[in-house]
MARSE-303434 format. One record per residue: residue in one letter; z, y, x of N, C-alpha, C in turn. Coordinates in nm, 3 decimals. Last residue first. Layout:
<sites>
<site><res>A</res><n_pz>Z</n_pz><n_py>Y</n_py><n_px>X</n_px><ca_pz>Z</ca_pz><ca_py>Y</ca_py><ca_px>X</ca_px><c_pz>Z</c_pz><c_py>Y</c_py><c_px>X</c_px></site>
...
</sites>
This chain:
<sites>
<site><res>X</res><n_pz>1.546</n_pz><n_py>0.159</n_py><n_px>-0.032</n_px><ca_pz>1.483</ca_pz><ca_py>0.222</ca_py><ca_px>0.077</ca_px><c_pz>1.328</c_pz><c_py>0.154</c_py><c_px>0.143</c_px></site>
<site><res>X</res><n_pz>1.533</n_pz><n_py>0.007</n_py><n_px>-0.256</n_px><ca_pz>1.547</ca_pz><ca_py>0.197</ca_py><ca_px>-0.286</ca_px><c_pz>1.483</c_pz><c_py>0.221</c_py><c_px>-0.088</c_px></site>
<site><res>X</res><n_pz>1.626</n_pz><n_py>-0.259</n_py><n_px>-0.176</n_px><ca_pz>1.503</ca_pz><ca_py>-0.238</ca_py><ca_px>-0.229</ca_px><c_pz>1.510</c_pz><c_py>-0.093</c_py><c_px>-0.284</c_px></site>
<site><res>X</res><n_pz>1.863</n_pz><n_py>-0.199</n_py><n_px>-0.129</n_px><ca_pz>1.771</ca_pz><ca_py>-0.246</ca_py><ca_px>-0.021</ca_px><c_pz>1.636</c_pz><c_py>-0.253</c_py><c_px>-0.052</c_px></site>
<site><res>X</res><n_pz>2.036</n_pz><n_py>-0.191</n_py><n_px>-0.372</n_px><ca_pz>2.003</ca_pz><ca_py>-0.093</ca_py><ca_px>-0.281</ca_px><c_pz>1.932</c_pz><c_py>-0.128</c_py><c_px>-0.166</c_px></site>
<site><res>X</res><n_pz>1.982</n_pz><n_py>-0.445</n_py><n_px>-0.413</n_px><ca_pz>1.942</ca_pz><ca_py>-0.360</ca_py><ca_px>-0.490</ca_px><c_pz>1.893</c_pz><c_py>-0.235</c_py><c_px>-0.446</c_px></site>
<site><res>X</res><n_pz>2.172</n_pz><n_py>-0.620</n_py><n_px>-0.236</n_px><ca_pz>2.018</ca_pz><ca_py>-0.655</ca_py><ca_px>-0.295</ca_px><c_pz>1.966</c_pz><c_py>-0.522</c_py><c_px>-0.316</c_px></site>
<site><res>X</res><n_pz>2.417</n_pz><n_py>-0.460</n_py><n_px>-0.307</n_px><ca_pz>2.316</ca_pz><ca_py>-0.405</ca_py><ca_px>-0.209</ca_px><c_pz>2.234</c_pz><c_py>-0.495</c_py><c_px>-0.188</c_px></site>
<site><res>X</res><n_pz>2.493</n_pz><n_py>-0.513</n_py><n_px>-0.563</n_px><ca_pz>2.478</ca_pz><ca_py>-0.390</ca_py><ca_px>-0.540</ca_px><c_pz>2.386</c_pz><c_py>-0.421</c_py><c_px>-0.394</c_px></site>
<site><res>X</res><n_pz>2.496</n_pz><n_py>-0.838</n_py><n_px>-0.618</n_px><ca_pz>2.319</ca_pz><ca_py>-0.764</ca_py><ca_px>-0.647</ca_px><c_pz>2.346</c_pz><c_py>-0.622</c_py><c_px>-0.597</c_px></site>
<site><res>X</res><n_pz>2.490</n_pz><n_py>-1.021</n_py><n_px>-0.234</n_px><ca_pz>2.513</ca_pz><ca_py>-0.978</ca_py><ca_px>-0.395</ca_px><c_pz>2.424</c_pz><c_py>-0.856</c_py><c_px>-0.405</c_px></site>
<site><res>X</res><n_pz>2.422</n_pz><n_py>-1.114</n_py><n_px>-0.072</n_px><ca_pz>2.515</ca_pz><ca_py>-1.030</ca_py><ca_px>-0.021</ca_px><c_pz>2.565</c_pz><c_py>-0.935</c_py><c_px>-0.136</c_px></site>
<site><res>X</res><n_pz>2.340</n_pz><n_py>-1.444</n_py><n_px>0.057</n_px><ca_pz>2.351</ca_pz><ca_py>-1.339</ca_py><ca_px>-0.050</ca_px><c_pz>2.455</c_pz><c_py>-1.235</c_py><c_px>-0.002</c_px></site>
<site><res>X</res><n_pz>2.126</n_pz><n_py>-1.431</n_py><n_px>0.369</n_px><ca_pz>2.247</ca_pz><ca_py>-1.467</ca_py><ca_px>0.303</ca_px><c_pz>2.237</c_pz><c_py>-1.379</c_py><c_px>0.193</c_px></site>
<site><res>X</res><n_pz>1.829</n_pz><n_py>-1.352</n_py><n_px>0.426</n_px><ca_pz>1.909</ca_pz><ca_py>-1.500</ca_py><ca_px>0.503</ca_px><c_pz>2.032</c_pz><c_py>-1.488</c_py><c_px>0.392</c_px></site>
<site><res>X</res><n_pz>1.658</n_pz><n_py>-1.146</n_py><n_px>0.223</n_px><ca_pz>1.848</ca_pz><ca_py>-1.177</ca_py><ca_px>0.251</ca_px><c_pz>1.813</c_pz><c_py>-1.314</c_py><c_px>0.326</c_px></site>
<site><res>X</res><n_pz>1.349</n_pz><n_py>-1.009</n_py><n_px>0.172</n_px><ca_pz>1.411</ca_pz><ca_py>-1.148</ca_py><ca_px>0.158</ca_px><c_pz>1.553</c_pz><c_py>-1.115</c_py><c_px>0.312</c_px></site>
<site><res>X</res><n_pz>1.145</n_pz><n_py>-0.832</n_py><n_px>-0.011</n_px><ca_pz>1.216</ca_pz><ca_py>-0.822</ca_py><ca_px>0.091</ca_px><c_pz>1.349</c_pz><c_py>-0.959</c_py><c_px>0.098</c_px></site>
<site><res>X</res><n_pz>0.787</n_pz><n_py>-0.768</n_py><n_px>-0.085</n_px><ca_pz>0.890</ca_pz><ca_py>-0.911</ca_py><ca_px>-0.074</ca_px><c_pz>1.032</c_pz><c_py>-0.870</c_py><c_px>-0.008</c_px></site>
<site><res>X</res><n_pz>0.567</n_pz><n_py>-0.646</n_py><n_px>-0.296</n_px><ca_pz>0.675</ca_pz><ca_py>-0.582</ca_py><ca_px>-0.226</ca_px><c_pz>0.780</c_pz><c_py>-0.715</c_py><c_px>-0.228</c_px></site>
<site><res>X</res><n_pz>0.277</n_pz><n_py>-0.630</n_py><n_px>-0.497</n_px><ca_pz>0.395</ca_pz><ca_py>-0.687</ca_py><ca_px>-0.488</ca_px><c_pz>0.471</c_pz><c_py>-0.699</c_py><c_px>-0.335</c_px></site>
<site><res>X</res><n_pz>0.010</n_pz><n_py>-0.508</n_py><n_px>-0.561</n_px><ca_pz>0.133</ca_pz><ca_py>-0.433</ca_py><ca_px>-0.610</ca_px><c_pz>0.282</c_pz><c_py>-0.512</c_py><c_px>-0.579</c_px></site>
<site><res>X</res><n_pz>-0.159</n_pz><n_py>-0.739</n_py><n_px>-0.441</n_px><ca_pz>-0.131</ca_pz><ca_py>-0.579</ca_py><ca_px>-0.340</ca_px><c_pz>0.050</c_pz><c_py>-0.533</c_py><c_px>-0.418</c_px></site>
<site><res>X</res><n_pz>-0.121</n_pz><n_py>-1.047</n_py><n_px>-0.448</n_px><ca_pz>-0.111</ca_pz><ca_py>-0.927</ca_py><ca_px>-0.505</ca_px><c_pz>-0.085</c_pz><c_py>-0.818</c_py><c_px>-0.415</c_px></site>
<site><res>X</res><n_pz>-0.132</n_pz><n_py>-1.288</n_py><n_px>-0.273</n_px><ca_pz>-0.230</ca_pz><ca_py>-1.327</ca_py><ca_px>-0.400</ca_px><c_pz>-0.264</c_pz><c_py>-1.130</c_py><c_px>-0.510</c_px></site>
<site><res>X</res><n_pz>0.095</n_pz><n_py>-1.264</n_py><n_px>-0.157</n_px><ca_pz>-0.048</ca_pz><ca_py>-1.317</ca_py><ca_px>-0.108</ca_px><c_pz>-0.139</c_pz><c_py>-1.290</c_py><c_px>-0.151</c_px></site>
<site><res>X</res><n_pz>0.316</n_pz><n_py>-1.217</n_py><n_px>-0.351</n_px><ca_pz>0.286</ca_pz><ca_py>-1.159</ca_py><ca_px>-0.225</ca_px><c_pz>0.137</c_pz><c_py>-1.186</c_py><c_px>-0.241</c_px></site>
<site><res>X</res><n_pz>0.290</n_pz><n_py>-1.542</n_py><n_px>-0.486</n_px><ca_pz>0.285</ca_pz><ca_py>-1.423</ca_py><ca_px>-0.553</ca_px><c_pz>0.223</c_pz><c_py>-1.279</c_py><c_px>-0.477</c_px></site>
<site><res>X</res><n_pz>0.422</n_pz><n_py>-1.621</n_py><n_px>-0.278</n_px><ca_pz>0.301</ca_pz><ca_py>-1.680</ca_py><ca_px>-0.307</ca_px><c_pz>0.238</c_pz><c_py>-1.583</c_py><c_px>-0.385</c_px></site>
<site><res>X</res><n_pz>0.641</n_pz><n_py>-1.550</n_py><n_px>-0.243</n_px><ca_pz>0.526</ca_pz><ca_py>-1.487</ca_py><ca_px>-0.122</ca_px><c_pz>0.408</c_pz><c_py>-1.529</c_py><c_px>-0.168</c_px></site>
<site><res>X</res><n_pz>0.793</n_pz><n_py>-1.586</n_py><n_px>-0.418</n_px><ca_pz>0.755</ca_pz><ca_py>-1.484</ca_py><ca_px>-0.443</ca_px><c_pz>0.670</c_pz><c_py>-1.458</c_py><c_px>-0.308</c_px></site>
<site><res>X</res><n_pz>0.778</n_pz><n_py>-1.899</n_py><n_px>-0.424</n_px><ca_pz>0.753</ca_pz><ca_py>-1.832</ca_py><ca_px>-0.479</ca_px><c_pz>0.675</c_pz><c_py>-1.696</c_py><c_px>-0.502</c_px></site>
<site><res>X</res><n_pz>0.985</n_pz><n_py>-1.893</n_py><n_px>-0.180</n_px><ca_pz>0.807</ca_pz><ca_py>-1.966</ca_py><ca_px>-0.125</ca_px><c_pz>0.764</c_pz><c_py>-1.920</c_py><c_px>-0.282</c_px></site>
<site><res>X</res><n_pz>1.222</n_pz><n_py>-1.777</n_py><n_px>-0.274</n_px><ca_pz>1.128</ca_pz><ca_py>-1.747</ca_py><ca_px>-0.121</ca_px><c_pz>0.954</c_pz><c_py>-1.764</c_py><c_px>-0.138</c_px></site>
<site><res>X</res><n_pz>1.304</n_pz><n_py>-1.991</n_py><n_px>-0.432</n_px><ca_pz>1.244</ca_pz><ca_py>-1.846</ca_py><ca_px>-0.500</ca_px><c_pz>1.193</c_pz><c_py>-1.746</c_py><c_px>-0.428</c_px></site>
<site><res>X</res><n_pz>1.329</n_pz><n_py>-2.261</n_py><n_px>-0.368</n_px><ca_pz>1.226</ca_pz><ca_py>-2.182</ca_py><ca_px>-0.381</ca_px><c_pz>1.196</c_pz><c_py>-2.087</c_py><c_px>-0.406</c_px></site>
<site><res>X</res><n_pz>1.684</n_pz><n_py>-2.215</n_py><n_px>-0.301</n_px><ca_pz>1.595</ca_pz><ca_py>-2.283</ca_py><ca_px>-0.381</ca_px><c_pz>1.486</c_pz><c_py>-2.246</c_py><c_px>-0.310</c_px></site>
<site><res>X</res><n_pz>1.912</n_pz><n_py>-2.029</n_py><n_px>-0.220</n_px><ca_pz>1.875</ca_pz><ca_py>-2.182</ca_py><ca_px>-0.125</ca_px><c_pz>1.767</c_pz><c_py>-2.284</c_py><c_px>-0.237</c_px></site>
<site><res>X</res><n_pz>1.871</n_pz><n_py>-1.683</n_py><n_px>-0.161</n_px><ca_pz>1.828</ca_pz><ca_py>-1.814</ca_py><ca_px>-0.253</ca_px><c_pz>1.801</c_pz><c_py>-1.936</c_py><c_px>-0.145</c_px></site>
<site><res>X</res><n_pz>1.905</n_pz><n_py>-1.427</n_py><n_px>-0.055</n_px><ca_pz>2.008</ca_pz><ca_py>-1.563</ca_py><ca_px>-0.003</ca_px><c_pz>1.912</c_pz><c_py>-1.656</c_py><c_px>-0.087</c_px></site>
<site><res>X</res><n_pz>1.776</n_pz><n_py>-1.257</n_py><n_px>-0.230</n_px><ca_pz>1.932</ca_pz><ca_py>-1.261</ca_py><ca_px>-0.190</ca_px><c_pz>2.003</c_pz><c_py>-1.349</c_py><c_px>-0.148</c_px></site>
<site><res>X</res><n_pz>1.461</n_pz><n_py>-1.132</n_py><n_px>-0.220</n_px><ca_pz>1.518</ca_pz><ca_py>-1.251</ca_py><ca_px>-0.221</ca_px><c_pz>1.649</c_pz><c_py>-1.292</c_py><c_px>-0.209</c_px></site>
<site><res>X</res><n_pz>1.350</n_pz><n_py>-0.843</n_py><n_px>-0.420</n_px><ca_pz>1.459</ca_pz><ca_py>-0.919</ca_py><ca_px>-0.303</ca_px><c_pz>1.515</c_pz><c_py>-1.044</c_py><c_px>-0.366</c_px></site>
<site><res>X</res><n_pz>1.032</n_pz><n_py>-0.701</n_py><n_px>-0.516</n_px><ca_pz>1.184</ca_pz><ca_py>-0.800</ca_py><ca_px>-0.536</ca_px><c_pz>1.248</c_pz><c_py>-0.824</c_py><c_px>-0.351</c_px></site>
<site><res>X</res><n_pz>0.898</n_pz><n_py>-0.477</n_py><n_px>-0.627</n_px><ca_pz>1.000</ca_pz><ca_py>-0.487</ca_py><ca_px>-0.536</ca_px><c_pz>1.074</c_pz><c_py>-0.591</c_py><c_px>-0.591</c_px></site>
<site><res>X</res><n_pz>0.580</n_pz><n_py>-0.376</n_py><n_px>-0.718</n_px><ca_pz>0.686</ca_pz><ca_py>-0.469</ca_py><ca_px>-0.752</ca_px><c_pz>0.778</c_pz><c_py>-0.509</c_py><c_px>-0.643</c_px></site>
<site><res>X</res><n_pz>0.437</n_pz><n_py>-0.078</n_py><n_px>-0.863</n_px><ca_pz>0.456</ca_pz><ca_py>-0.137</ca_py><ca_px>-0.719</ca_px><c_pz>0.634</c_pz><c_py>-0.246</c_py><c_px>-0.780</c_px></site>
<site><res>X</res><n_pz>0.186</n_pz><n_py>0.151</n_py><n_px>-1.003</n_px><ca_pz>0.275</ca_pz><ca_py>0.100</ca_py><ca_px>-0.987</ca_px><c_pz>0.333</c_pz><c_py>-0.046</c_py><c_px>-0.854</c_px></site>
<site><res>X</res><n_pz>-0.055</n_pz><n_py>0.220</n_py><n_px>-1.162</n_px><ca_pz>-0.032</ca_pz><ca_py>0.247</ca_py><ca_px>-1.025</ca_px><c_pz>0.128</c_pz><c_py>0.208</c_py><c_px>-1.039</c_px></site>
<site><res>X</res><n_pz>-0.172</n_pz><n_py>0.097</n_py><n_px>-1.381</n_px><ca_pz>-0.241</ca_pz><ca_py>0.030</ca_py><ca_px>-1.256</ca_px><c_pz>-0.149</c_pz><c_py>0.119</c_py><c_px>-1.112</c_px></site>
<site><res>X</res><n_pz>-0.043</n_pz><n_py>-0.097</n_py><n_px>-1.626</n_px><ca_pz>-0.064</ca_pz><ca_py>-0.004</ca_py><ca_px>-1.552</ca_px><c_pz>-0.093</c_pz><c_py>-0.028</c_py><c_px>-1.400</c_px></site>
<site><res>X</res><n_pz>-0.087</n_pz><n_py>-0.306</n_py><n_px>-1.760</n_px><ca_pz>-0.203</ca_pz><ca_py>-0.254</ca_py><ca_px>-1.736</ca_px><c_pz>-0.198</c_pz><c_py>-0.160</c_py><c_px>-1.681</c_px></site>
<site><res>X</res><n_pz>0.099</n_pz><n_py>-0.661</n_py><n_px>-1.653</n_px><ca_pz>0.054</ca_pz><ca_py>-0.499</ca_py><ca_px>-1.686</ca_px><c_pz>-0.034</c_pz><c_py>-0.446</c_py><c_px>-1.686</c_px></site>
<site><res>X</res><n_pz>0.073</n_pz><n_py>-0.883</n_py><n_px>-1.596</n_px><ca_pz>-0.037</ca_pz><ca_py>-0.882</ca_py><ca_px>-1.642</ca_px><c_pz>0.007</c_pz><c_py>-0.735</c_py><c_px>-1.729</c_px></site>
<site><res>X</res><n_pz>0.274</n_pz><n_py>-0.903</n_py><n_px>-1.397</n_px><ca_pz>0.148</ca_pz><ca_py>-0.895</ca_py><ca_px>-1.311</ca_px><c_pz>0.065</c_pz><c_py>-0.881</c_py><c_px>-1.428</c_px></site>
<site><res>X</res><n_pz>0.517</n_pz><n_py>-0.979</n_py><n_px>-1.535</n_px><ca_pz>0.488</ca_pz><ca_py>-0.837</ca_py><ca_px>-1.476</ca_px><c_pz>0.371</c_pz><c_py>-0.814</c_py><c_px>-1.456</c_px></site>
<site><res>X</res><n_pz>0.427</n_pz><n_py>-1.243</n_py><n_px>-1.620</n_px><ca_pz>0.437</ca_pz><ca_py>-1.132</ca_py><ca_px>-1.745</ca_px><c_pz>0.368</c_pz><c_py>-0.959</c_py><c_px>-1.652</c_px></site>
<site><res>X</res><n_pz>0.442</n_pz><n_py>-1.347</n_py><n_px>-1.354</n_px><ca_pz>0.262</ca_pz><ca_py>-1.394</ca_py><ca_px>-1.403</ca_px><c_pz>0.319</c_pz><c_py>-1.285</c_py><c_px>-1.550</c_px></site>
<site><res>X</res><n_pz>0.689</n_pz><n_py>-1.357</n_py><n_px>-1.282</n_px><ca_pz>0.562</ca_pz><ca_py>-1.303</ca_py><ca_px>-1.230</ca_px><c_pz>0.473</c_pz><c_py>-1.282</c_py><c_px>-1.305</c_px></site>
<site><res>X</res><n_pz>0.785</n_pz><n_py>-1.469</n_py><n_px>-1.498</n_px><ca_pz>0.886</ca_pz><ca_py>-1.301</ca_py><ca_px>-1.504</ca_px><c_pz>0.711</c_pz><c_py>-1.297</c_py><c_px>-1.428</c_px></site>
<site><res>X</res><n_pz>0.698</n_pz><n_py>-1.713</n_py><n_px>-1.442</n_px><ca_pz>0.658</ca_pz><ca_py>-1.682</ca_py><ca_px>-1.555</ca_px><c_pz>0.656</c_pz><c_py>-1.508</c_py><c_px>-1.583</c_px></site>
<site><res>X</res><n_pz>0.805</n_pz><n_py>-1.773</n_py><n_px>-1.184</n_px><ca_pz>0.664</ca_pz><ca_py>-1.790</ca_py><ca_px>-1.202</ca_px><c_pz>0.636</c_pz><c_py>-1.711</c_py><c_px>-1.327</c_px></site>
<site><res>X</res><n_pz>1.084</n_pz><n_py>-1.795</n_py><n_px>-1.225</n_px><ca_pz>1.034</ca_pz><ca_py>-1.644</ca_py><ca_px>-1.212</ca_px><c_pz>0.922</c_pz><c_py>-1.668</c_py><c_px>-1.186</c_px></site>
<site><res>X</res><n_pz>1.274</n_pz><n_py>-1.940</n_py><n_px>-1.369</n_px><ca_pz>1.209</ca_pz><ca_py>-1.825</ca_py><ca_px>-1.432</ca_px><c_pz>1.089</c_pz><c_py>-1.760</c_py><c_px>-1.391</c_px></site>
<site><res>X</res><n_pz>1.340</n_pz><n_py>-2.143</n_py><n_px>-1.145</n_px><ca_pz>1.290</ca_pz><ca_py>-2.221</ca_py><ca_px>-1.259</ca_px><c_pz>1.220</c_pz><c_py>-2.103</c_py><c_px>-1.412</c_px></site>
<site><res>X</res><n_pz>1.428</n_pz><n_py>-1.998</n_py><n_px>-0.941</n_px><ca_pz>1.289</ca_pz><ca_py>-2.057</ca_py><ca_px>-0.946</ca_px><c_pz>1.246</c_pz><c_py>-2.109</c_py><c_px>-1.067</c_px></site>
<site><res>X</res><n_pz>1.635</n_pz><n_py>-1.835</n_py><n_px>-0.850</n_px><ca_pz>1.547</ca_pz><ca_py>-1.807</ca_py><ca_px>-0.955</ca_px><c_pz>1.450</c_pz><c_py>-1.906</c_py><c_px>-0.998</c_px></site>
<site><res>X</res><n_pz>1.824</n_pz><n_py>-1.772</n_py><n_px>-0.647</n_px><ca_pz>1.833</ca_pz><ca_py>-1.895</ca_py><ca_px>-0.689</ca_px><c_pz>1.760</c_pz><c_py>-1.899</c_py><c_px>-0.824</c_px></site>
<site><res>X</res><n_pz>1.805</n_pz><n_py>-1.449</n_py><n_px>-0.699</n_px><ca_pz>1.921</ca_pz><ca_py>-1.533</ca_py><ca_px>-0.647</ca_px><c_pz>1.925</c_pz><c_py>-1.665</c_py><c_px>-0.721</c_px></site>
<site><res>X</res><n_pz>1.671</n_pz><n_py>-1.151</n_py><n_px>-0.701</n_px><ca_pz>1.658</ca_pz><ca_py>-1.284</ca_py><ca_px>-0.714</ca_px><c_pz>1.779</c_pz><c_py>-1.355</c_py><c_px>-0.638</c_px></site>
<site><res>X</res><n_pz>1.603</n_pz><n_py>-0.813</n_py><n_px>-0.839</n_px><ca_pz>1.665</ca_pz><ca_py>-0.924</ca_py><ca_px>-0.772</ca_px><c_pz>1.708</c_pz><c_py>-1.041</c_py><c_px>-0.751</c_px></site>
<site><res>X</res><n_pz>1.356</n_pz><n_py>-0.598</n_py><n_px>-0.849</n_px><ca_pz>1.389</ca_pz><ca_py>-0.705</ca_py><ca_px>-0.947</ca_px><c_pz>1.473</c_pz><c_py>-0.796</c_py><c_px>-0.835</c_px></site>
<site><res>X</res><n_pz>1.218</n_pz><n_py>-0.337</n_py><n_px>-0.939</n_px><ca_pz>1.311</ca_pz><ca_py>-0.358</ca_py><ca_px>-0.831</ca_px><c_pz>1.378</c_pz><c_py>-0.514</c_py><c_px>-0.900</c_px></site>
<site><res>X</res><n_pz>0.918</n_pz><n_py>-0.106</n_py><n_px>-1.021</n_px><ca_pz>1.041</ca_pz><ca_py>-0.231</ca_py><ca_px>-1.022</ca_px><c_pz>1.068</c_pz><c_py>-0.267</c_py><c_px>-0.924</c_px></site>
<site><res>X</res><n_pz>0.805</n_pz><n_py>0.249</n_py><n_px>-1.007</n_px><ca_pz>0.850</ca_pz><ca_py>0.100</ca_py><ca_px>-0.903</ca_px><c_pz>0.948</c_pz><c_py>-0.009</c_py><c_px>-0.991</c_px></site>
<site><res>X</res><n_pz>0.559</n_pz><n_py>0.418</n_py><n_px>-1.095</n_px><ca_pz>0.637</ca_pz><ca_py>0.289</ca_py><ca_px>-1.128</ca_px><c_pz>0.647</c_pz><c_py>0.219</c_py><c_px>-0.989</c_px></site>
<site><res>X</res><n_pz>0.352</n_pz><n_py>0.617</n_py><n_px>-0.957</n_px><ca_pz>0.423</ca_pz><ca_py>0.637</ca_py><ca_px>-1.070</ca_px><c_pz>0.570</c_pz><c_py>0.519</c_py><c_px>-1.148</c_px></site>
<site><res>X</res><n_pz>0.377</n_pz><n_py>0.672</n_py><n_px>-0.618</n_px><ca_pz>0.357</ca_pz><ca_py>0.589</ca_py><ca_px>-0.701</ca_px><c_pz>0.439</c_pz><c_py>0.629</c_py><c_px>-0.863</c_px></site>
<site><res>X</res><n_pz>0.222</n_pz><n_py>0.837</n_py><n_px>-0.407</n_px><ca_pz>0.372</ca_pz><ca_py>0.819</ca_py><ca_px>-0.468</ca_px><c_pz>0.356</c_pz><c_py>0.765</c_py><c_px>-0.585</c_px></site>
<site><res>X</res><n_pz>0.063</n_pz><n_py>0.793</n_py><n_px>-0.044</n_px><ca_pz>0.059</ca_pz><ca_py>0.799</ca_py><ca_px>-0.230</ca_px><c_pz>0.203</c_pz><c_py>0.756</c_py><c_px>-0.323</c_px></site>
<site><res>X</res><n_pz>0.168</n_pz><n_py>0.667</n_py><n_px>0.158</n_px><ca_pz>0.190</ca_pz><ca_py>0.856</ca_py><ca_px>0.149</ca_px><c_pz>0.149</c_pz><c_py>0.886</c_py><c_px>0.035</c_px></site>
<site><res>X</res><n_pz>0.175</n_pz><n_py>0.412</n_py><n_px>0.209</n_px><ca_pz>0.282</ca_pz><ca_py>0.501</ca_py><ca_px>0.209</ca_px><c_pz>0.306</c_pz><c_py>0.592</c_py><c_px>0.206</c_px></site>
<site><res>X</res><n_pz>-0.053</n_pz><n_py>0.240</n_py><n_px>0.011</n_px><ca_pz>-0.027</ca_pz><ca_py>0.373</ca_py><ca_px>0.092</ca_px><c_pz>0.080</c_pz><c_py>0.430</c_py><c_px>0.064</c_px></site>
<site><res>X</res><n_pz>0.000</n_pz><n_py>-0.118</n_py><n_px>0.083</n_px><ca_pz>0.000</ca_pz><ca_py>0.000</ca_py><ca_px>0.000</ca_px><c_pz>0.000</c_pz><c_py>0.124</c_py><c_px>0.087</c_px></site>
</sites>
């Protein structure tokens, strides 16, 4: 993405051991029609798939933003990690 275009929509969505939702949360968000907008998730530790998930997702989408925790550190600063 261009880091000097300001985007009208950011989500910030935080994950912790998600996998059995968030193909679907993906494939809803992703069939928005707005077009300038940008998807921030954090991974928070997840000892599932919700890693290999959301990169797959990644790969496949410009508007999607991965930031992935080795450990949970819970959702206030998940959260706040995805603001900066």
């Amino acid at each position: 993405m261009n880091t000097n275009h300001k985007l009208d929509l950011s989500i910030i969505i935080c994950c912790f051991n998600g996998e059995k939702y968030l193909e679907s949360t993906l494939d809803s968000l992703l069939k928005q029609s707005h077009l300038d907008y940008e998807l921030i998730f954090i991974n928070d530790g997840s000892r599932d798939s919700t890693l290999k998930i959301l990169n797959k997702f990644k790969s496949r989408n410009k508007y999607v933003k991965v930031i992935n925790h080795r450990f949970n550190q819970g959702l206030s600063k998940a959260w706040l990690s995805g603001l900066n």
